[in-house]
C-alpha positions as CSV (number, residue, x, y, z in Angstrom):
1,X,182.2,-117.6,-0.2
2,X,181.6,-120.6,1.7
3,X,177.7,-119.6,2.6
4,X,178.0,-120.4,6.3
5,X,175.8,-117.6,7.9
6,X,176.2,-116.6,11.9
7,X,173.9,-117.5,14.2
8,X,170.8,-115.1,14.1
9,X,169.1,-113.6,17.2
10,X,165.3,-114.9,17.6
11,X,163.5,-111.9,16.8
12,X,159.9,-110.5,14.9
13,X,159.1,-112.0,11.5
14,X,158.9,-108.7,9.4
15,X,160.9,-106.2,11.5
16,X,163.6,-108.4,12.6
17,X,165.3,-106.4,15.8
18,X,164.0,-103.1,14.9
19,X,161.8,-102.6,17.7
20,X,164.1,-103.8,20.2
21,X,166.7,-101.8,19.0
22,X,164.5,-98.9,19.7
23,X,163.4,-99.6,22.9
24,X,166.3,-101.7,24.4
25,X,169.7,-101.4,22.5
26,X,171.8,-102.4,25.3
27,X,170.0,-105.5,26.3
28,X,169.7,-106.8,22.8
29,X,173.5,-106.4,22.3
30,X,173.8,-108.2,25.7
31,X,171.8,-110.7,24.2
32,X,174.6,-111.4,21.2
33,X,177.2,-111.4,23.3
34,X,176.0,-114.2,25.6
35,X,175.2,-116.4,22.6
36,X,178.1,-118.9,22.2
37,X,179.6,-117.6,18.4
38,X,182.2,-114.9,17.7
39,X,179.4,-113.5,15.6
40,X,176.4,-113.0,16.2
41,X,173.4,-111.6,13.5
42,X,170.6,-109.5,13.9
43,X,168.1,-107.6,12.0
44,X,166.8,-104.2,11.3
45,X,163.9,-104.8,8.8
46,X,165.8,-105.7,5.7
47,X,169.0,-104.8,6.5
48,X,171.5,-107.5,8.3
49,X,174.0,-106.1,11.0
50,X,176.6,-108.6,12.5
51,X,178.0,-108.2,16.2
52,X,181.5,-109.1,16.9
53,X,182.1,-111.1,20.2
54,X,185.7,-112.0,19.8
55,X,188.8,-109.6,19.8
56,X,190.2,-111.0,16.7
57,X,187.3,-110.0,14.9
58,X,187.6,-106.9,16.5
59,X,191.2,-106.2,15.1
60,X,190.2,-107.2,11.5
61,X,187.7,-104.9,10.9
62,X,189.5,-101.7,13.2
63,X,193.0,-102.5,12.2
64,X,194.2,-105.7,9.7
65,X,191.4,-104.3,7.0
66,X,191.0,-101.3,8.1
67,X,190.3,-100.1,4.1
68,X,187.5,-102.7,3.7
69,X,185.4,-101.8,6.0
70,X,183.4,-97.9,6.1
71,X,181.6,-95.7,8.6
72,X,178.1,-97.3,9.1
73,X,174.7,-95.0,8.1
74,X,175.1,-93.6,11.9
75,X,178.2,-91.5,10.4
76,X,176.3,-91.0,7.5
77,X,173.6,-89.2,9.2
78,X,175.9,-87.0,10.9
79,X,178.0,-86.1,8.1
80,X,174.8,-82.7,7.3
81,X,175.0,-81.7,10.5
82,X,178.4,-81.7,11.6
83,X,180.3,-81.8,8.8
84,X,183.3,-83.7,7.4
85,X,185.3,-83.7,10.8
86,X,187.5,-86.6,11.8
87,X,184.3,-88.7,13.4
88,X,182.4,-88.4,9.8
89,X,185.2,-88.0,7.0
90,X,186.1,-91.3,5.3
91,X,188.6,-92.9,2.5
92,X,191.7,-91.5,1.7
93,X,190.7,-88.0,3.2
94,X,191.0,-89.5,6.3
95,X,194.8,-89.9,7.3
96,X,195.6,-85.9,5.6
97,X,193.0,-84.8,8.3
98,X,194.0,-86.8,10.9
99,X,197.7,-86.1,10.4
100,X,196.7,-81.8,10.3
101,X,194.8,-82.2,13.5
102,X,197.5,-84.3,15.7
103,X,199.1,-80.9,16.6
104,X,196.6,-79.9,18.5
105,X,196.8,-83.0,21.0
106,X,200.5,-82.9,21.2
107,X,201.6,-83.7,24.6
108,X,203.4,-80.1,25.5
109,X,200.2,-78.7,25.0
110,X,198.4,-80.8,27.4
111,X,200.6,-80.3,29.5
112,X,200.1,-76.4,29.1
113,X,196.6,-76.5,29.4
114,X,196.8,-78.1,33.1
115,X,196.8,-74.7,34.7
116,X,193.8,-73.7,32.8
117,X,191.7,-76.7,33.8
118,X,193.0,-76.4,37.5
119,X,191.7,-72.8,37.0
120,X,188.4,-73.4,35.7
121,X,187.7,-76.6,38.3
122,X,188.5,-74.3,41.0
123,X,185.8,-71.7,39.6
124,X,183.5,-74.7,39.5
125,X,183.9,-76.2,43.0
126,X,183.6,-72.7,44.3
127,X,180.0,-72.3,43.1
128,X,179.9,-76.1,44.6
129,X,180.7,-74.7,48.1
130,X,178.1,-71.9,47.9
131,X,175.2,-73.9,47.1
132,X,175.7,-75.1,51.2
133,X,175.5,-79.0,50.4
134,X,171.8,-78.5,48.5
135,X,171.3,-81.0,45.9
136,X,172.3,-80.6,42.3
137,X,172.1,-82.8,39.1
138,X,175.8,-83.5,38.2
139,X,175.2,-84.0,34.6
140,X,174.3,-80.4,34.1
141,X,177.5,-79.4,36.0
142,X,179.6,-81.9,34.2
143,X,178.3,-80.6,31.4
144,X,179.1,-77.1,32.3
145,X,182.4,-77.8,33.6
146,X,183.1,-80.0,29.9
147,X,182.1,-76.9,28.0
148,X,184.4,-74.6,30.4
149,X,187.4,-76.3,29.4
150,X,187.1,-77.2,26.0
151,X,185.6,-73.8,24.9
152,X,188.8,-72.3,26.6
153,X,191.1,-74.7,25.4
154,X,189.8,-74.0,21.8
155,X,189.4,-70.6,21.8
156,X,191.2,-69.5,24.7
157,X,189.9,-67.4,27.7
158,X,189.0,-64.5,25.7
159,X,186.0,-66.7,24.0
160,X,184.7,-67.4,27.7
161,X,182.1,-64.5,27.5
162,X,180.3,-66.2,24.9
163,X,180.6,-69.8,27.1
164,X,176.2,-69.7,27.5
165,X,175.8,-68.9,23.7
166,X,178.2,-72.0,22.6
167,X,176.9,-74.1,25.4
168,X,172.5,-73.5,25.1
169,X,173.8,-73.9,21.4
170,X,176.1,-77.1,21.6
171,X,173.0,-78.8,23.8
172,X,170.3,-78.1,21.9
173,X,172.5,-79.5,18.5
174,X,173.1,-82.9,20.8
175,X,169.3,-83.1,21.0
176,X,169.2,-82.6,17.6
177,X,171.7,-85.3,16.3
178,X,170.2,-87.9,18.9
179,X,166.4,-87.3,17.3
180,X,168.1,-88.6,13.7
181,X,169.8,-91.0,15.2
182,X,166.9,-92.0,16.6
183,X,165.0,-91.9,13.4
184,X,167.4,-93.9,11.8
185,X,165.7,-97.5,13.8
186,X,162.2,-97.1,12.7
187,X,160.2,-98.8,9.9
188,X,160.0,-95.2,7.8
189,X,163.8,-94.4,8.8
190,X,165.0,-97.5,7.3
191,X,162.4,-97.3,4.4
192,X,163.2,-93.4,3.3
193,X,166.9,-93.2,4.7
194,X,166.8,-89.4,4.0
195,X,169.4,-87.1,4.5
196,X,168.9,-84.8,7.7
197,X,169.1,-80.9,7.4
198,X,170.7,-79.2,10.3
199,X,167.9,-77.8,12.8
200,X,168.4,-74.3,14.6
201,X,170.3,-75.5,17.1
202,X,173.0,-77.1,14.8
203,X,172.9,-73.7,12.6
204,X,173.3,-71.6,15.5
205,X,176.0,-73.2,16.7
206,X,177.8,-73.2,13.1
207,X,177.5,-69.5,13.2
208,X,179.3,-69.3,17.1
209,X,182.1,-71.0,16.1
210,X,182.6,-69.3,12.4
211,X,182.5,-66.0,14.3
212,X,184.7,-67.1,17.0
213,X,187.2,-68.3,13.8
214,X,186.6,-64.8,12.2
215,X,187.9,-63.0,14.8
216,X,191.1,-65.2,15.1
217,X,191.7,-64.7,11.2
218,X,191.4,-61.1,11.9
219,X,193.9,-60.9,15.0
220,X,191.2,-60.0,17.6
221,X,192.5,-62.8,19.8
222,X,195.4,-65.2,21.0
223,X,196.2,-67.6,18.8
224,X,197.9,-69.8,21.9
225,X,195.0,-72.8,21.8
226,X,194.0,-75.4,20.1
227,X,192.2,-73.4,17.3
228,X,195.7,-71.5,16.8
229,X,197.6,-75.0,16.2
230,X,194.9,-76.4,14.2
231,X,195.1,-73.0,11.2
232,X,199.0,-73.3,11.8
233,X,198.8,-77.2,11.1
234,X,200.1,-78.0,7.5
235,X,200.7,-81.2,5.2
236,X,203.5,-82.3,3.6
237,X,203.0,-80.0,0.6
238,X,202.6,-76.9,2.9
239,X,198.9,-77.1,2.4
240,X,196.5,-76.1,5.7
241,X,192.6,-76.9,6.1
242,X,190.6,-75.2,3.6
243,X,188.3,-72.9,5.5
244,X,185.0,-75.2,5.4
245,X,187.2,-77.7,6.4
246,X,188.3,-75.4,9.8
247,X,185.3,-75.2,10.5
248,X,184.0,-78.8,10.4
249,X,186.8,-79.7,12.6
250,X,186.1,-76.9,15.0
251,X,182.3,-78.1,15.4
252,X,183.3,-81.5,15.7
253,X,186.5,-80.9,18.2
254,X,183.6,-78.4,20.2
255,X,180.9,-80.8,20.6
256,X,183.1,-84.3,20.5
257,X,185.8,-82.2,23.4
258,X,182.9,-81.6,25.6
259,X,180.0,-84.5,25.1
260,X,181.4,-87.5,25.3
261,X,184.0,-86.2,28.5
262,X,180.5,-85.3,30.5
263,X,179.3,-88.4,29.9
264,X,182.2,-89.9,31.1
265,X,182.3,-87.7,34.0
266,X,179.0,-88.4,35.1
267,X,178.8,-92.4,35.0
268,X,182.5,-91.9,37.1
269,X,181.1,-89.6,40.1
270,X,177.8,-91.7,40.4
271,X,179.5,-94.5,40.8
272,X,181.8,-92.8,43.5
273,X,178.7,-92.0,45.0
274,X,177.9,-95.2,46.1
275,X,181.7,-96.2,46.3
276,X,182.8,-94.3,49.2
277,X,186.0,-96.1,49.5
278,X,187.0,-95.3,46.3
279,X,186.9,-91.9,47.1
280,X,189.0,-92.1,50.3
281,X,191.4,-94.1,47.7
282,X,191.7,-91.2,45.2
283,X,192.2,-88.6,48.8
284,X,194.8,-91.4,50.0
285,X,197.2,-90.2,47.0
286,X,199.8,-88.2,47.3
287,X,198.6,-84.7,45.8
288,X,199.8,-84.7,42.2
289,X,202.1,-81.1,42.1
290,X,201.0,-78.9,39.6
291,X,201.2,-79.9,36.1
292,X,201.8,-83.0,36.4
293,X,199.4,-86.5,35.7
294,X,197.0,-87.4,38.4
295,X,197.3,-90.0,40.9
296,X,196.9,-93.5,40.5
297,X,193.6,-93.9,42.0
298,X,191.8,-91.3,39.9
299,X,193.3,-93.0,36.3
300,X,192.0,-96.3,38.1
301,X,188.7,-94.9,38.7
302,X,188.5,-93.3,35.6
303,X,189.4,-96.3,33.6
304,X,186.8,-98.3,35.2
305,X,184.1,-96.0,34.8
306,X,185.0,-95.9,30.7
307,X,184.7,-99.7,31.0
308,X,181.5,-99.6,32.6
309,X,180.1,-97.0,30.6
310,X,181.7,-96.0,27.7
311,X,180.0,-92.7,26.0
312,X,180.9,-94.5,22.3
313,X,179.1,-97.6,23.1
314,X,179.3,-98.6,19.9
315,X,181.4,-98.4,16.6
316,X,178.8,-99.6,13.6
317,X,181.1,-100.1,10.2
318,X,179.8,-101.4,6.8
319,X,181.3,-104.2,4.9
320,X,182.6,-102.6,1.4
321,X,183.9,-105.7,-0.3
322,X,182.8,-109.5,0.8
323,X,184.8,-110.8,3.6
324,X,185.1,-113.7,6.0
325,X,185.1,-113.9,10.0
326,X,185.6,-117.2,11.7
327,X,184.1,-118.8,9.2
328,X,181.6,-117.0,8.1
329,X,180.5,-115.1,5.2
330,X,180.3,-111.3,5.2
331,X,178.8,-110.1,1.9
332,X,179.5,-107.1,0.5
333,X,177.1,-104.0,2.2
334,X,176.4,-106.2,5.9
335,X,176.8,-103.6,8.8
336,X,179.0,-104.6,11.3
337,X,178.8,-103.7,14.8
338,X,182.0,-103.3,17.4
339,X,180.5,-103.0,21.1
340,X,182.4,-101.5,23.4
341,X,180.1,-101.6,25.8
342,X,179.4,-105.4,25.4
343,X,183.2,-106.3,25.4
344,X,184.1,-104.6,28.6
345,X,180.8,-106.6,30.3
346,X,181.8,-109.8,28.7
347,X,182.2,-112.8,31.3
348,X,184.8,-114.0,28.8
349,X,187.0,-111.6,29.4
350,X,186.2,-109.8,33.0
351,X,186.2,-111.6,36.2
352,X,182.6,-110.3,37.8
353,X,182.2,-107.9,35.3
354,X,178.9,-105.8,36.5
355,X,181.0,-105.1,39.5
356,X,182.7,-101.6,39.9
357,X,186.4,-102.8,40.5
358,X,189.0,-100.1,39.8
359,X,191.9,-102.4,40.9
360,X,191.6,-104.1,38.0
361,X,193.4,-101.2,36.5
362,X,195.6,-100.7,39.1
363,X,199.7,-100.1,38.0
364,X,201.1,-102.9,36.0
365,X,197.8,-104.4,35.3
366,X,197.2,-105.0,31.4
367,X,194.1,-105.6,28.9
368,X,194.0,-106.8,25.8
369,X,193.6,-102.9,23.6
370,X,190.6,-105.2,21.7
371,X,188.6,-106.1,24.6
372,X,189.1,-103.0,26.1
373,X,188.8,-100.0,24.0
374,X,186.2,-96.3,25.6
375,X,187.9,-94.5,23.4
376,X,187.8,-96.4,19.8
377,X,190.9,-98.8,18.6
378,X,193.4,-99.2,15.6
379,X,194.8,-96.3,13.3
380,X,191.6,-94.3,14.0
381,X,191.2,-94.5,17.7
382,X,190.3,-90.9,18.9
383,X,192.8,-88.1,18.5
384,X,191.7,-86.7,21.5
385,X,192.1,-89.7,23.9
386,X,194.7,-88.2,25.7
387,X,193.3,-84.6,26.4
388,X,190.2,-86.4,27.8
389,X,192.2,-88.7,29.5
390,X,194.3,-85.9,31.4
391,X,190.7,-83.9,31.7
392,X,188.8,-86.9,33.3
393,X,191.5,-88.1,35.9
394,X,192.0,-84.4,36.8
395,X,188.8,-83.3,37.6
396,X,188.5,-86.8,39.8
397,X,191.2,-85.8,41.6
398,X,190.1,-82.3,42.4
399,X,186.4,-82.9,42.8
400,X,187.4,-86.1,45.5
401,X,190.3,-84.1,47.5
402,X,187.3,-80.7,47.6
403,X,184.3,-82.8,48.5
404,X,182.5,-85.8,49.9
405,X,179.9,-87.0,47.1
406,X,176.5,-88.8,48.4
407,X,173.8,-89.1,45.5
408,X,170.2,-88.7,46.5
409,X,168.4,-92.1,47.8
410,X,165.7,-91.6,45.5
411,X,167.7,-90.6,42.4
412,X,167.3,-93.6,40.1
413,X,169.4,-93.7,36.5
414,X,169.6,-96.0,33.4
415,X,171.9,-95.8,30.7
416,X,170.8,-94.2,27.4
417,X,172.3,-95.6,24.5
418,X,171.7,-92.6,22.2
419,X,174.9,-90.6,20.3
420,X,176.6,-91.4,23.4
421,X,175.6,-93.3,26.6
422,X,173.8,-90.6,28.8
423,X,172.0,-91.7,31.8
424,X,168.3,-91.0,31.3
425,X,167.7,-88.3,33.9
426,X,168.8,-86.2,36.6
427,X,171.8,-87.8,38.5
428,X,170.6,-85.7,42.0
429,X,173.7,-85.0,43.9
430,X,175.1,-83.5,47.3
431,X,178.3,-81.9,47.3
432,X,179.8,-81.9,51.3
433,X,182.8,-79.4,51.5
434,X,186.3,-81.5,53.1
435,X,187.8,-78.0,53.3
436,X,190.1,-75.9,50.6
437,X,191.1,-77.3,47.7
């Protein structure tokens, strides 16, 4: 190794970046990005973590070494509470898992599933219309209408009764994963790195879902979802998921399938809110005909919202053998941090990039996948990109052709960087009826 270090960030003599990272983890990876290096270092006490600035970086560690570089103590901690799901599993586990869940993603059945989402928006937008235009917080409803369609979608329609079990569940486990997350950037975090214990929340939920999985095994339901292609899924030696397995997936399909499309959601219709031209845009379409891809306008919007606000706003990995970045060493055990949130807000690479500017997606317009990547890059990029693709563009579409959206003048919201990006309060919300939808 040549012993050429990246530049470090300024920070606190004994602590390093600790407390920042606690308080302000957006504006202290703004800070590495606007250095002038491809890498950038900071500290959290005594451990080292490098950000990557530059796209080549980028692609070494998520694609060219893909095998030298391992889920960062973030995955770790989730690993108790969730389980060994695609997010958490590692090594050569990995592609047998990710090959068994593919089928659930396959494009047919998205393509199925668009009259059940255009079923349960409608449902949704109805309660919309009888509120009369009073104010609401559209992350709860996001949230709602999330949990809707991924708890159908799972366990089909016949699972819908137990929608406010799964979902005061699924919230509460959220919480629960962002407190050790949380716990993770502090003096006694770093110090103890203990292994968490699922709370009540997290068990409850288990149970929910092993029930729901019960009741499939013993032919009490349709096994037309994803939960029926997922047992049916099999390796190349015949072999399915083991049980456990089943059910690690299911949690993390569950809470994954309905967390980070709120978010998403969310961040899009606020800035909508203040956007009104994009939502004349998205009405200008052509209606897309039933089951068929949404218009261009709502993918624009959509993409642009991702790039704004990605819910994974970051990817940490750990270094497992020494390495080298643009000159610069990378001993063995340094944590290494991909940003999406910093690379699609770089001046580098965007042209006014604080603006909201869903041309910049419009058709035939390209991005580098490095510089621009919500939803992860390389061989383990999300499995479910394109269900919460279709899912996030649709619900555009039909919320925009149903409804005018104004947010309230007061209503004031920051990102939070926690397990995903959530804004940090109520997003207050009027709803103003266009007429059927």
């Amino acid at each position: 190794m040549s012993g050429r270090l990246p530049p470090m960030l300024p920070g606190h003599w004994l602590l390093g970046h600790l407390p920042e990272r606690r308080r302000d983890a957006l504006g202290l990876f703004m800070r590495g990005a606007a250095l002038d290096s491809p890498v950038v270092r900071y500290r959290l006490g005594t451990f080292t973590t490098y950000l990557l600035n530059e796209p080549a970086l980028i692609k070494q560690v998520m694609q060219d070494k893909l095998d030298q570089y391992g889920k960062g103590p973030i995955v770790a901690k989730m690993e108790p509470l969730i389980g060994l799901g695609l997010i958490t599993i590692q090594g050569a586990a990995w592609p047998r898992q990710r090959k068994l869940v593919q089928p659930v993603f396959h494009h047919q059945r998205l393509e199925r599933l668009h009259a059940l989402m255009d079923e349960l928006i409608s449902a949704r937008l109805d309660t919309w219309r009888a509120r009369g235009g009073e104010r609401f917080d559209l992350v709860h409803e996001m949230v709602q209408l999330t949990m809707d369609i991924i708890c159908a979608s799972l366990f089909g329609r016949g699972a819908l009764p137990r929608l406010a079990e799964l979902s005061g569940a699924a919230t509460g486990f959220v919480d629960e994963v962002s407190a050790e997350i949380l716990k993770v950037f502090t003096p006694l975090g770093l110090l103890l790195n203990r292994r968490p214990r699922a709370g009540p929340a997290g068990r409850a939920l288990r149970a929910l879902i092993a029930s729901l999985i019960e009741q499939r095994r013993a032919g009490e339901a349709d096994g037309d979802d994803m939960l029926g292609a997922l047992m049916a899924s099999k390796d190349d030696a015949g072999q399915g998921l083991s049980p456990e397995a089943l059910l690690d997936e299911v949690m993390t399909l569950f809470v994954a399938g309905h967390e980070t499309t709120a978010v998403a959601l969310s961040w899009a219709f606020w800035l909508l809110s203040v956007h009104p031209h994009a939502q004349e845009a998205i009405r200008g379409d052509p209606p897309a005909p039933a089951g068929r891809e949404a218009t261009s306008w709502a993918r624009m919007v959509a993409a642009e919202a991702l790039r704004l606000y990605p819910p994974v706003w970051s990817i940490p990995r750990r270094a497992l053998a020494d390495d080298e970045m643009a000159g610069f060493d990378v001993p063995k055990g340094t944590m290494v941090m991909v940003a999406p949130y910093t690379m699609q807000r770089h001046p580098r690479f965007w042209e006014r990039p604080e603006a909201f500017e869903p041309e910049r997606f419009a058709p035939g317009k390209s991005h580098d996948r490095f510089v621009y990547f919500p939803f992860g890059v390389g061989p383990r990029r999300c499995a479910g990109m394109g269900f919460a693709q279709v899912e996030m563009e649709f619900i555009l579409d039909r919320v925009c052709r149903a409804f005018s959206l104004a947010r309230e003048p007061q209503a004031q919201v920051s990102p939070l960087p926690l397990l995903t990006l959530k804004p940090d309060g109520p997003m207050w919300m009027r709803a103003h009826p266009l007429g059927r939808s």
